[in-house]
VEXZAVO-433191 format. One record per residue (C-alpha): residue in three letters; x, z negated, y. Coordinates in steps of 0.5 Angstrom, whole numbers, padded with zeros to 4 digits, always signed. Example, Ala and Ser with C-alpha at 12.3 -4.5 7.8 and 13.67 -1.06 7.14 Angstrom:
<recs>
ALA+0025-0016-0009;SER+0027-0014-0002;
</recs>
This chain:
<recs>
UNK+0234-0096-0030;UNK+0236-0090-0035;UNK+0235-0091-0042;UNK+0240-0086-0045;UNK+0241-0088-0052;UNK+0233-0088-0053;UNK+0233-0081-0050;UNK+0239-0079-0054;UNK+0235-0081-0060;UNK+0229-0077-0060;UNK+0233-0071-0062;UNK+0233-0069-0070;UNK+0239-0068-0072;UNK+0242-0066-0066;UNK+0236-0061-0065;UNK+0231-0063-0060;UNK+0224-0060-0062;UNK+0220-0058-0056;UNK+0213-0057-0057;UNK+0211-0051-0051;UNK+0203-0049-0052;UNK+0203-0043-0048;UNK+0196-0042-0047;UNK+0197-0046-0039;UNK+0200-0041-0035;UNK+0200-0046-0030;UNK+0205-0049-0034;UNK+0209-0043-0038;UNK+0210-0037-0038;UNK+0213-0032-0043;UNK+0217-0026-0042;UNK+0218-0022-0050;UNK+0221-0029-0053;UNK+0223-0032-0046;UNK+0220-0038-0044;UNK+0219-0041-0036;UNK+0215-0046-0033;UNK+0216-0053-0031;UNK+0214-0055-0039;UNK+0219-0051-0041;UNK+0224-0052-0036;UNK+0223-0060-0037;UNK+0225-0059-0044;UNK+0231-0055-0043;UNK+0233-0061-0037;UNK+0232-0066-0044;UNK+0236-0062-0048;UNK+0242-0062-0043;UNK+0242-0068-0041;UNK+0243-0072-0048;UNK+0247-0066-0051;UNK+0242-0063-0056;UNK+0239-0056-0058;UNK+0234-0054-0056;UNK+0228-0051-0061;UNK+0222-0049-0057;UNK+0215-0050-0063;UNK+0211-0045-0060;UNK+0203-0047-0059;UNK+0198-0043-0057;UNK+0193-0048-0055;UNK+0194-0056-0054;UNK+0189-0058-0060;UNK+0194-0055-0064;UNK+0200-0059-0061;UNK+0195-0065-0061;UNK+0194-0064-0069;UNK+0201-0064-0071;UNK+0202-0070-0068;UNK+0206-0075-0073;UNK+0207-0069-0078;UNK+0214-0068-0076;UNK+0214-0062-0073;UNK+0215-0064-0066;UNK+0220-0069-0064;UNK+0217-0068-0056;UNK+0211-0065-0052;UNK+0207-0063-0046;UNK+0199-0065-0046;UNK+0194-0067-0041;UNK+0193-0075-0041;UNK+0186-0077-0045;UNK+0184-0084-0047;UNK+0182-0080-0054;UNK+0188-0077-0055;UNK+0193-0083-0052;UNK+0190-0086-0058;UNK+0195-0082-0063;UNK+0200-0081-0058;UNK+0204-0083-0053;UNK+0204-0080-0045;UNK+0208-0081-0040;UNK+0207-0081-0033;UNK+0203-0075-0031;UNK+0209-0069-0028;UNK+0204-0064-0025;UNK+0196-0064-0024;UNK+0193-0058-0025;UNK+0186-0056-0024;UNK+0181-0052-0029;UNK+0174-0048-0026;UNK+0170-0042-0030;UNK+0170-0035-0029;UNK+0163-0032-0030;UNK+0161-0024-0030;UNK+0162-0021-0023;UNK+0155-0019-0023;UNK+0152-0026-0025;UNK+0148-0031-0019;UNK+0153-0036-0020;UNK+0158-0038-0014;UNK+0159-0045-0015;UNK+0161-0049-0020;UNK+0155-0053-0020;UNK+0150-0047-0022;UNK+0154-0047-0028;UNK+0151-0053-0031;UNK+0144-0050-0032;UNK+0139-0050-0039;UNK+0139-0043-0040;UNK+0147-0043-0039;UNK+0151-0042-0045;UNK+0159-0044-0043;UNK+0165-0042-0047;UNK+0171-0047-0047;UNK+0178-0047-0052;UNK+0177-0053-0058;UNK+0181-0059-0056;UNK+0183-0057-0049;UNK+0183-0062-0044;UNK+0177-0059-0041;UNK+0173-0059-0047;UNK+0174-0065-0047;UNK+0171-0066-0040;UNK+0165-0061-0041;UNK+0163-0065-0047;UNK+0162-0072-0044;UNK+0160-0069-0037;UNK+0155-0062-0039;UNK+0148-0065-0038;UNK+0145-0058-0039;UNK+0148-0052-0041;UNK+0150-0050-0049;UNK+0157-0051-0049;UNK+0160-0047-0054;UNK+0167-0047-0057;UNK+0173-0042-0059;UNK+0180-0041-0061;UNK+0186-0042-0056;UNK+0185-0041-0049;UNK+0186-0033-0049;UNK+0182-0032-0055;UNK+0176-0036-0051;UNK+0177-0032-0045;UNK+0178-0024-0050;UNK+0172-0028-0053;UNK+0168-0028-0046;UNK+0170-0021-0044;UNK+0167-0019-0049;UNK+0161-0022-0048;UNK+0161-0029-0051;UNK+0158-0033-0046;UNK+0155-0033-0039;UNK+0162-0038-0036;UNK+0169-0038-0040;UNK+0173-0045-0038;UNK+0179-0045-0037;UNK+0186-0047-0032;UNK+0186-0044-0025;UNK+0192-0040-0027;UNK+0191-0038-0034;UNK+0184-0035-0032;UNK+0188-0032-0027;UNK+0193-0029-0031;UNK+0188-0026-0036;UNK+0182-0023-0032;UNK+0186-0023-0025;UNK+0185-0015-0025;UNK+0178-0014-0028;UNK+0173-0013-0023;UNK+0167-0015-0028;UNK+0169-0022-0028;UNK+0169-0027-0022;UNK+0173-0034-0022;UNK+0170-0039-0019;UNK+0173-0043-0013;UNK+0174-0050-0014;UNK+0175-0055-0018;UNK+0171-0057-0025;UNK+0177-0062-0027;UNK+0183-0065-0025;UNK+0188-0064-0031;UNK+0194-0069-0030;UNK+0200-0067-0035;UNK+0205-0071-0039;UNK+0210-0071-0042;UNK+0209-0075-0050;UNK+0212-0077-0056;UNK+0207-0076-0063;UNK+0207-0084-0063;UNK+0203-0087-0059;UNK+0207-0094-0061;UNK+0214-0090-0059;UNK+0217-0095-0055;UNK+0223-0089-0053;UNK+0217-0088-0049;UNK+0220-0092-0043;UNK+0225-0088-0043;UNK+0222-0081-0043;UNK+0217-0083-0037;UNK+0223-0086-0033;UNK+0226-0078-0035;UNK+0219-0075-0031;UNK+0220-0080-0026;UNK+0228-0078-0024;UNK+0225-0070-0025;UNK+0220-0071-0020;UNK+0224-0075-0014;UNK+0230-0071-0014;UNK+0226-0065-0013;UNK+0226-0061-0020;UNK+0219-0061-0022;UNK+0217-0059-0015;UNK+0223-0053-0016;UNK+0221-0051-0023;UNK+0213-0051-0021;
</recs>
């Protein structure tokens, strides 16, 4: 079943406004002002389905994007479902699950993720990132401490900040993958299941917008664009 006009309503005055957190490069990449990524192609679908424009609302991290929920700034999203966050918002069914680790210093004793929650252990992790949230309910030793967006705790990390940074397998990878003085650990901390969401979490368009994700993923798209 397809809800057309729901999903045509979600569009501003003709204008869809996606809000793209291009701190997960797992999800996006950017090329000047050039956009890629299943998030952003997921949004382009949308807008081409129902006949909108599409305007792209730039985040550099997803606390931001959380936080301007219900501002009317963004009319559409793409987050990691959280009880919390699902409290304010709504989700959709997840699209794609991505994975987050740590990196640590190439000359540090930790090899396992394990190793990382210890008592003289300091963690760096972006504020509001769903792995933050998973680090606060589940580090039982280590200090967590927090910073910016994803790359601004990773720059903060490299220059010295911390004994581990958090972070998307992918984004870590992108920033550090060419520096010999940081090692990132294999495995996985969490799994981060993300969705499509509206800013309300009693939308019911949201029906509608989980039944776009499903027809996204079953016909291949989603697996074509990730």
């Amino acid at each position: 079943m397809t809800y057309q006009s729901d999903l045509n309503s979600l569009a501003t005055d003709g204008v869809l406004r996606a809000a793209i957190n291009t701190g997960n490069r797992a999800l996006v990449q950017t090329d000047g002002e050039q956009l890629s990524g299943v998030s952003p192609d997921l949004a382009r679908r949308l807008a081409d389905e129902i006949g909108a424009e599409l305007k792209p609302i730039i985040y550099s991290g997803a606390g931001k994007v959380f936080n301007d929920a219900g501002a009317n700034v963004w009319d559409i999203g793409f987050l990691a479902v959280d009880a919390l966050r699902a409290k304010k918002i709504a989700f959709t069914q997840p699209y794609i699950t991505i994975e987050a680790t740590f990196a640590v210093r190439a000359q540090s004793g930790i090899s396992e993720l394990a190793q990382v929650d210890t008592a003289d252990i300091k963690v760096l992790t972006s504020s509001g990132s769903a792995y933050d949230m998973y680090l606060t309910d589940n580090l039982q030793h280590a200090t967590l401490e927090r910073s910016g967006t994803p790359p601004e705790s990773f720059a903060e990390f490299r220059e010295g900040r911390c004994d581990a940074v958090a972070g998307v397998r992918a984004s870590l990878e992108g920033f550090f993958g060419q520096d010999p003085n940081v090692r990132i650990l294999p495995g996985a901390l969490t799994s981060v299941h993300q969705a499509m969401v509206l800013p309300n979490k009693d939308d019911p368009r949201i029906a509608a917008l989980n039944d776009f994700v499903e027809r996204a993923i079953n016909d291949g798209f989603v697996a074509a664009h990730s």
